[in-house]
C-alpha positions as CSV (number, residue, x, y, z in Angstrom):
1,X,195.3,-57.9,35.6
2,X,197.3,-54.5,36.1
3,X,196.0,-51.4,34.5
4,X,198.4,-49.6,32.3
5,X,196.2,-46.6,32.6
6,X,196.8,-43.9,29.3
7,X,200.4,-45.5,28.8
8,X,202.0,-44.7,25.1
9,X,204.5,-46.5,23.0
10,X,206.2,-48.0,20.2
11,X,206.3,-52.0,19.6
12,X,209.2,-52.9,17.4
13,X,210.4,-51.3,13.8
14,X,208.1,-48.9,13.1
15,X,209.3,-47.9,10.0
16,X,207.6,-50.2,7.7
17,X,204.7,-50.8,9.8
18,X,201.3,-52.6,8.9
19,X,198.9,-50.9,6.9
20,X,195.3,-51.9,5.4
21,X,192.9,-51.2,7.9
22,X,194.9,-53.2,10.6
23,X,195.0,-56.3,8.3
24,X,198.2,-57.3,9.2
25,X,198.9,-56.6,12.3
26,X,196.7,-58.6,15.8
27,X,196.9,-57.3,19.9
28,X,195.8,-60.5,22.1
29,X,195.5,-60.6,25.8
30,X,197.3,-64.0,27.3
31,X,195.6,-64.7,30.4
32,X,197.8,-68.1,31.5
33,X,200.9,-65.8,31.3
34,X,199.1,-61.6,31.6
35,X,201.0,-60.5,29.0
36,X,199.9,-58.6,25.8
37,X,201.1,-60.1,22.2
38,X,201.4,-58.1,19.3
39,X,201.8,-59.5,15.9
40,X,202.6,-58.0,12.5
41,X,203.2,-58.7,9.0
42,X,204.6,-55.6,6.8
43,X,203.8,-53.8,4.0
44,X,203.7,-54.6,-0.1
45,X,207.3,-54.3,-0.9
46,X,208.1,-52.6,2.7
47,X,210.4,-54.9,4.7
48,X,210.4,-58.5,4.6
49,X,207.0,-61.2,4.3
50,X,208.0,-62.5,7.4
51,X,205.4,-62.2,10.3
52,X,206.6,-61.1,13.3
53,X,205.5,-61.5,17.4
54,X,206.5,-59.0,20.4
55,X,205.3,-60.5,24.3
56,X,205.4,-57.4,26.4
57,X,204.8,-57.9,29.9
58,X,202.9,-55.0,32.2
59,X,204.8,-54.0,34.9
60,X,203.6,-52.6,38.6
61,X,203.7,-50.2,40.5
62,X,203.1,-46.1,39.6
63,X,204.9,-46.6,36.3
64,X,202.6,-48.7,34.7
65,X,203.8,-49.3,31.0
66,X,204.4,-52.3,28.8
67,X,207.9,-54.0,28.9
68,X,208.0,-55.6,25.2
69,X,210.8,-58.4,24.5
70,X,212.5,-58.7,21.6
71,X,211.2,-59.5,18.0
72,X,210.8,-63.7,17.1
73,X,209.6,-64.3,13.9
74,X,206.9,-66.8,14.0
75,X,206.5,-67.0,9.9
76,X,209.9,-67.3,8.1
77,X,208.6,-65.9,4.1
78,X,210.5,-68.1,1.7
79,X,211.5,-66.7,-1.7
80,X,212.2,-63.0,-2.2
81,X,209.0,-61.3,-2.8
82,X,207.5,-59.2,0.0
83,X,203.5,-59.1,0.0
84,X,201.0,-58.1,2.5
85,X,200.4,-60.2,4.3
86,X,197.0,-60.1,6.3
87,X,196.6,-62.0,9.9
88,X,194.1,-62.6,12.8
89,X,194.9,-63.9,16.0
90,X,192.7,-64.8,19.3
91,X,194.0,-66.5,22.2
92,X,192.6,-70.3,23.1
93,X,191.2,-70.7,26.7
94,X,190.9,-74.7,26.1
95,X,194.4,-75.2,24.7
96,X,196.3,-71.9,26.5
97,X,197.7,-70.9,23.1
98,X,197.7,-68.0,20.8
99,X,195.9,-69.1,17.6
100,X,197.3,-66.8,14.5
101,X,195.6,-67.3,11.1
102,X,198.4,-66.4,8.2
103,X,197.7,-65.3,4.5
104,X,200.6,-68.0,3.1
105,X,202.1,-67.0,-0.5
106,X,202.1,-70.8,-1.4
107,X,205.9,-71.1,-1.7
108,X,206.0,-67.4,-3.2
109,X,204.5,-68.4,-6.3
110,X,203.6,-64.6,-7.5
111,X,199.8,-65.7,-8.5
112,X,198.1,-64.3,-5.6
113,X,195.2,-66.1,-6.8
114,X,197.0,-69.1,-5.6
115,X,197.6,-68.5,-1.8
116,X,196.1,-70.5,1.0
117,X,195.1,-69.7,4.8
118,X,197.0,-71.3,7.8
119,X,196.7,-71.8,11.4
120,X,199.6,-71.6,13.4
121,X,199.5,-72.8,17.3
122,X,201.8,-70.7,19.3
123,X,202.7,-71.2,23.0
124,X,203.5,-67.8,24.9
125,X,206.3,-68.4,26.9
126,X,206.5,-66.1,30.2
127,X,209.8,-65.2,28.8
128,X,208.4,-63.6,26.5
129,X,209.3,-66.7,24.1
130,X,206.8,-67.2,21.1
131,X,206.9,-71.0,19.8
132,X,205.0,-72.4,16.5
133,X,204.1,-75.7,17.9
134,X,202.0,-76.6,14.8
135,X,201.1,-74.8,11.1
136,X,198.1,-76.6,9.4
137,X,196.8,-75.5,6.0
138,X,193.4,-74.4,6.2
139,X,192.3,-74.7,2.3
140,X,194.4,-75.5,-0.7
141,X,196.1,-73.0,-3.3
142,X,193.4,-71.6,-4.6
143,X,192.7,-69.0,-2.4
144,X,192.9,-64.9,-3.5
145,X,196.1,-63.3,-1.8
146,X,196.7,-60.1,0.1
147,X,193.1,-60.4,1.5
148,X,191.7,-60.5,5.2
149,X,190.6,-63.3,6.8
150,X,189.1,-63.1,10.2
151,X,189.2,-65.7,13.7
152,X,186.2,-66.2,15.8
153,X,184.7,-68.4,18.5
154,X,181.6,-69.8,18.8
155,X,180.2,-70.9,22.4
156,X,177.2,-72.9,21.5
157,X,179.4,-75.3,19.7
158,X,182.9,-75.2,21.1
159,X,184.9,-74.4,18.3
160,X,186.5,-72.0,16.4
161,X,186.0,-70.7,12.9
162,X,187.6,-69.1,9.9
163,X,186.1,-66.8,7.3
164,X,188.0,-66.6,4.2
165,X,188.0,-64.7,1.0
166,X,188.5,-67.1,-2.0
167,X,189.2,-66.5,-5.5
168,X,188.5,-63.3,-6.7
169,X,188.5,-63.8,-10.6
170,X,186.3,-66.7,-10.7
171,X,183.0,-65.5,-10.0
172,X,183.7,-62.4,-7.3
173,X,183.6,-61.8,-3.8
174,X,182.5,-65.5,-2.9
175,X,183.5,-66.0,1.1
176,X,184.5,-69.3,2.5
177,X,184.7,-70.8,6.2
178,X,185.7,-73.8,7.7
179,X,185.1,-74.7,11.7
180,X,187.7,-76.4,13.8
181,X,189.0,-77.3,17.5
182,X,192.1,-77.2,19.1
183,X,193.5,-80.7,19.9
184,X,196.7,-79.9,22.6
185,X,199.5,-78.1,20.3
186,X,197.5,-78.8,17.0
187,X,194.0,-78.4,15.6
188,X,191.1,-80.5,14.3
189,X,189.4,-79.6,10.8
């Protein structure tokens, strides 16, 4: 692993950049390939729904910066309205893939209480390539839109899990989660 020391920079189009706390945009290390992978949605109304990947590589010697490839859209929005569109991402030591969790409008259905969660598995090219090997649905429609949802890993039991918020307007606030495994360019639920 190279230090990059106090380097400074930009990573793509920064002119309708992610907002929310950091809800829609993820930084993961790749170890199988050292590079860095940035991902990002963009802002209510700001851009496009798409969500977007940049593989920067870190190069040697005194300079020590970030040398970021171009933009490949990893989540193509379909229909015309652009929504946050909050994301997590971690990278899988068993599977050597980047695992991105995706806030999915549902076929752009405007009811943002009817979005669902999905998983994408991504392979990191040393290229700096990004390829969606597999997109699983996580939970159905009926899951409140524009909200975080967050990635961890759990040692003791070897798999990964998913916190989500669901429906707002029936009850309030409720939280589900559901546990899972990778299984080669796919995942187990």
């Amino acid at each position: 692993i190279q230090d990059i020391g106090t380097t400074t920079g930009e990573i793509g189009y920064t002119g309708a950049g992610a907002r929310d706390g950091g809800l829609n945009c993820s930084l993961v290390y790749d170890e199988d390939t050292e590079q860095v992978v940035h991902v990002r949605g963009y802002r209510n109304g700001q851009g496009t729904g798409d969500v977007d990947g940049y593989v920067g590589a870190v190069t040697g010697g005194t300079t020590r910066s970030i040398v970021w490839g171009s933009k490949v859209t990893i989540y193509d929005q379909t229909g015309t309205a652009s929504y946050n569109r909050p994301l997590d991402s971690l990278y899988d030591k068993v599977s050597n893939r980047l695992i991105l969790t995706i806030n999915d409008s549902n076929g752009d259905s405007g009811n943002s209480d009817a979005w669902r969660f999905d998983l994408l598995n991504i392979t990191v090219g040393s290229d700096k390539s990004l390829t969606v090997n597999a997109n699983t649905n996580v939970t159905d429609s009926g899951c409140q839109g524009e909200m975080g949802q967050r990635l961890g890993y759990i040692s003791g039991i070897s798999k990964y899990m998913i916190v989500y918020p669901k429906q707002m307007n029936s009850g309030g606030g409720h939280m589900g989660y559901k546990t899972f495994t990778t299984s080669g360019t796919g995942f187990s639920l």
